[in-house]
C-alpha positions in Angstrom: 38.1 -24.2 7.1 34.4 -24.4 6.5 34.4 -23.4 2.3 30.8 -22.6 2.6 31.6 -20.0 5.3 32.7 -17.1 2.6 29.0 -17.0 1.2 27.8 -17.9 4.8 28.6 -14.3 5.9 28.1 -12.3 2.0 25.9 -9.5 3.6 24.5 -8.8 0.2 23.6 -12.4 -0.4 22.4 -12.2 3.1 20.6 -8.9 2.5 18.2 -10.4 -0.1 17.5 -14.2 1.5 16.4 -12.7 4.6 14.2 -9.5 3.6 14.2 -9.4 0.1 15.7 -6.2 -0.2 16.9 -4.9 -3.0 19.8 -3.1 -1.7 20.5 -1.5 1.8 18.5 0.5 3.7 19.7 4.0 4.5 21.3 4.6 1.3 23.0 8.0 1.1 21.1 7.7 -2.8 17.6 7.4 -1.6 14.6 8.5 -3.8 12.5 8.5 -1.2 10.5 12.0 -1.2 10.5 13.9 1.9 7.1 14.8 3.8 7.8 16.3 6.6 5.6 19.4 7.1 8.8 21.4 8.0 10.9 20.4 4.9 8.2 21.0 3.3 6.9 24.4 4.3 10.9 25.6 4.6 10.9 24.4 0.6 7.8 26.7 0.0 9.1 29.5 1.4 12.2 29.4 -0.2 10.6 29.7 -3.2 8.1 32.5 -2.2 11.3 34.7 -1.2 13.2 34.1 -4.2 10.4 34.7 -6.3 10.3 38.4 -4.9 14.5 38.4 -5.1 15.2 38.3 -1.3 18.3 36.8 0.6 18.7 34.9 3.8 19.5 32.1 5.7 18.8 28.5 6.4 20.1 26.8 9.5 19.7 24.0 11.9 21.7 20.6 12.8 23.4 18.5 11.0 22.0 15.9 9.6 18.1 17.4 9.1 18.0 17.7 5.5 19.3 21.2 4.6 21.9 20.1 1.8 18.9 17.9 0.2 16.9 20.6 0.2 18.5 22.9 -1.2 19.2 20.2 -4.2 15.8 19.7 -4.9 15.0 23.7 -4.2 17.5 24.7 -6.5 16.7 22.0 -9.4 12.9 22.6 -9.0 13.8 26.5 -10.0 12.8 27.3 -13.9 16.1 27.6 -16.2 13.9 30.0 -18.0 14.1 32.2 -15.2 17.3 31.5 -12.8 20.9 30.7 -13.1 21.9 29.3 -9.9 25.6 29.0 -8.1 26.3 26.5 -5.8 29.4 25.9 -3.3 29.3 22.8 -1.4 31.5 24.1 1.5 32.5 27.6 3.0 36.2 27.1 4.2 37.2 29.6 1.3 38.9 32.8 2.0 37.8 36.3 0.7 39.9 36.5 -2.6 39.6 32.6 -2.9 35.7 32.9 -2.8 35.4 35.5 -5.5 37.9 33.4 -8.0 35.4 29.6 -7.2 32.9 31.6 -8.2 34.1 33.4 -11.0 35.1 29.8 -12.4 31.0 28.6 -11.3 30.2 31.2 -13.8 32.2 29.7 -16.8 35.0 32.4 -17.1 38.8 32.3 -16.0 39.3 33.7 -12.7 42.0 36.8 -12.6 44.6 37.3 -9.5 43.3 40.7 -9.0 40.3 41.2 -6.4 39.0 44.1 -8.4 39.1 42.2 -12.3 36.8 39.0 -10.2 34.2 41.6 -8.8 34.3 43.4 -12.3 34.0 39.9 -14.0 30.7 38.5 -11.9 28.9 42.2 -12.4 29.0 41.5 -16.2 28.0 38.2 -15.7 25.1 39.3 -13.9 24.6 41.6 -16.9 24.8 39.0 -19.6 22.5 36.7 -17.5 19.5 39.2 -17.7 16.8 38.9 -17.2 17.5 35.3 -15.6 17.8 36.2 -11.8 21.0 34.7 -10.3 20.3 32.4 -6.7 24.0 32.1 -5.2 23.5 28.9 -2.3 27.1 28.8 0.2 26.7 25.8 2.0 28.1 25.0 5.5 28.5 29.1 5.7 29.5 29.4 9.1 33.3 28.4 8.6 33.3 31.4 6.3 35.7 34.0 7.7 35.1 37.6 8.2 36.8 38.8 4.6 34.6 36.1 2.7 31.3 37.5 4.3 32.7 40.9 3.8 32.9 40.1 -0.2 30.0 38.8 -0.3 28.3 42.2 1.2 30.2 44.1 -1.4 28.8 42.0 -4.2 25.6 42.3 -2.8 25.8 46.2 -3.5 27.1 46.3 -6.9 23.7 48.0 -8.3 23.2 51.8 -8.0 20.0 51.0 -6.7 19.3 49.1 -3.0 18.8 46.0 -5.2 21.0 43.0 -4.9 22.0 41.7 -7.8 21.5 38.4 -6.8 19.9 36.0 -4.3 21.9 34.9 -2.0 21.1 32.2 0.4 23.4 31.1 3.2 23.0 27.3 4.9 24.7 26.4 7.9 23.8 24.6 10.8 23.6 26.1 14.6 26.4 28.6 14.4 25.7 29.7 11.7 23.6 32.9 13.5 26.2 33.6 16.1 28.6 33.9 13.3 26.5 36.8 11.8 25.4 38.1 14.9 28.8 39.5 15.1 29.1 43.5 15.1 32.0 43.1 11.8 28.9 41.3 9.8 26.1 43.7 10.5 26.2 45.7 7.4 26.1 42.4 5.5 23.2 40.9 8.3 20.9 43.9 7.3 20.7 43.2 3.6 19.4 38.9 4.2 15.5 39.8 4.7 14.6 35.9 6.0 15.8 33.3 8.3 14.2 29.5 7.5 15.2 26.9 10.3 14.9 23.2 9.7 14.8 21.9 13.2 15.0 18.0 14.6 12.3 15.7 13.4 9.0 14.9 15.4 9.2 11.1 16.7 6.1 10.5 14.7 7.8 12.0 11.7 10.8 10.3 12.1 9.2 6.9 12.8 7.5 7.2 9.0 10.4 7.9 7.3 11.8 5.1 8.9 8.9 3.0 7.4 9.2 4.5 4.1 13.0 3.8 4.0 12.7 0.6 4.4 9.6 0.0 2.1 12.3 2.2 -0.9 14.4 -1.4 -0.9 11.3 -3.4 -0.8 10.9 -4.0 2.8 7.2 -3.8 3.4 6.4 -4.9 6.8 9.4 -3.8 9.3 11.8 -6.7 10.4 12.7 -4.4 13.6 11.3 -5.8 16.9 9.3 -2.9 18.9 12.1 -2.6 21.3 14.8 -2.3 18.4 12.9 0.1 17.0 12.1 2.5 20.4 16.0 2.1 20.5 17.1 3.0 17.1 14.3 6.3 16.8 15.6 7.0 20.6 19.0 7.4 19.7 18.5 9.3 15.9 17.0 12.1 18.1 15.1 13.3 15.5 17.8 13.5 12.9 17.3 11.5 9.9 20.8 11.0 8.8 21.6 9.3 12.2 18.6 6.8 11.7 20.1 6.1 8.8 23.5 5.2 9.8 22.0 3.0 12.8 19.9 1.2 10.3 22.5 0.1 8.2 24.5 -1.0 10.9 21.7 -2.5 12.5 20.7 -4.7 9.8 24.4 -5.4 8.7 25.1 -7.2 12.6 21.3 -9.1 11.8 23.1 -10.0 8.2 25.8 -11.4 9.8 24.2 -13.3 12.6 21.6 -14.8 9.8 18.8 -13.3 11.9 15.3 -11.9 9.8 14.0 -10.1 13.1 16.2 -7.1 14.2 16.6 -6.8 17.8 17.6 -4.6 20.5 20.8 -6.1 20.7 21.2 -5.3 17.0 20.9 -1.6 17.5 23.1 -1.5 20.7 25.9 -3.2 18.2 25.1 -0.3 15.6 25.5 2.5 18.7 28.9 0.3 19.5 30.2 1.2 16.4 29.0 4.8 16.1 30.5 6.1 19.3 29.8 9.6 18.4 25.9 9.3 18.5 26.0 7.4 21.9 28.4 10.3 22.9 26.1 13.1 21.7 22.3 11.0 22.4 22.9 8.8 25.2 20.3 6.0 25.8 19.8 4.0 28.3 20.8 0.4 28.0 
């Protein structure tokens, strides 16, 4: 056996003789700030609403930014003026819901519905005047007894005030989940509805550029036919692009090749079955 093979095919040492990067392109970790107008304008108005104290939704596919945005939404708010409360996922129950976010608040959760809903209205209390901003992510697996706690908490004032902001993110079933007759009490209290939809080719093709220039990758190593292929088959969704691209460049890695090609993003789709499945392209 060859003993240089071993380093032969090291994609990292591969990775930085061929391009120079610094690490690989389409890092879940990127800092690369995001400009498209939509992300952008969907981030303004989120902060316009909240300002005035309102509650909504946020939906679209998977995959076009709404977890990122609500990070940088939600760490861009002033401490001096909101607390926020974040849950990643939405497969809680009703009773189970009210005890996470009893714990988000810092206390100890009780087994009685009643003592949680007593417990969050003081903490609303003790947090004035800082405005409380509850996010659910991936809110439509919440079930009909979670959305229907959620409405209750949402009228613990006297007045028509909520107590809180609440914002729900989900992607594309997220409105027929609410559209349902059992959630239309709940429905009438969210005064907005932000969509973040798939990305513009053009839009998509820049972020592309400015991935690859994060790692140090200035002029793109993608032949123009590679590249059609790999923006063809993201169908406008950045987190796709960036699963073919490391793909992509780990089959060019391997084969010791600088120039991505075609062939390279066909062996990326190969081993992403799902995307050819859901964004076929032709061969």
């Amino acid at each position: 056996m060859n003993a240089t093979a071993p380093e032969l095919l090291n994609p990292d040492l591969a990775l930085k003789t061929l391009w120079g990067a610094s690490r690989w392109p389409g890092a879940a970790d990127s800092t690369v700030v995001v400009a498209h107008p939509a992300w952008q304008e969907a981030g303004r108005r989120l902060h316009q609403l909240i300002g005035v104290r309102a509650s909504g939704r946020l939906h679209g596919p998977h995959g076009v930014g709404k977890s990122y945005l609500m990070h940088r939404f939600t760490q861009s708010l002033s401490p001096k003026q909101y607390r926020v409360l974040r849950l990643a996922h939405g497969s809680l129950m009703g009773s189970d819901l009210l005890r996470q976010l009893v714990r988000l608040t810092g206390q100890s959760p009780q087994y009685r519905r009643g003592d949680n809903v007593l417990a969050l209205a003081g903490v609303w209390q003790q947090w004035s005047p800082l405005w409380p901003v509850l996010v659910l992510e991936e809110a439509q697996n919440l079930n009909a007894a979670a959305l229907e706690e959620l409405r209750l908490l949402t009228c613990a004032r006297a007045d028509t005030q909520s107590p809180f902001s609440l914002i729900l993110v989900g992607d594309q079933d997220l409105l027929p989940r609410l559209e349902l007759g059992i959630n239309r009490a709940l429905v009438s209290r969210l005064g907005f509805c932000l969509q973040l939809d798939r990305w513009a080719p053009a839009s998509l093709s820049q972020y592309l550029l400015e991935r690859l220039a994060e790692v140090g990758i200035h002029a793109s190593p993608l032949e123009p036919p590679a590249q059609e292929l790999l923006l063809q088959s993201a169908a406008g969704i950045p987190r796709t692009l960036n699963l073919l691209l490391q793909r992509a460049f780990e089959v060019a890695a391997f084969a010791q090749r600088s120039q991505l090609t075609r062939a390279d993003v066909q062996s990326a789709l190969d081993t992403l079955p799902w995307i050819a499945r859901d964004h076929p392209t032709p061969r």
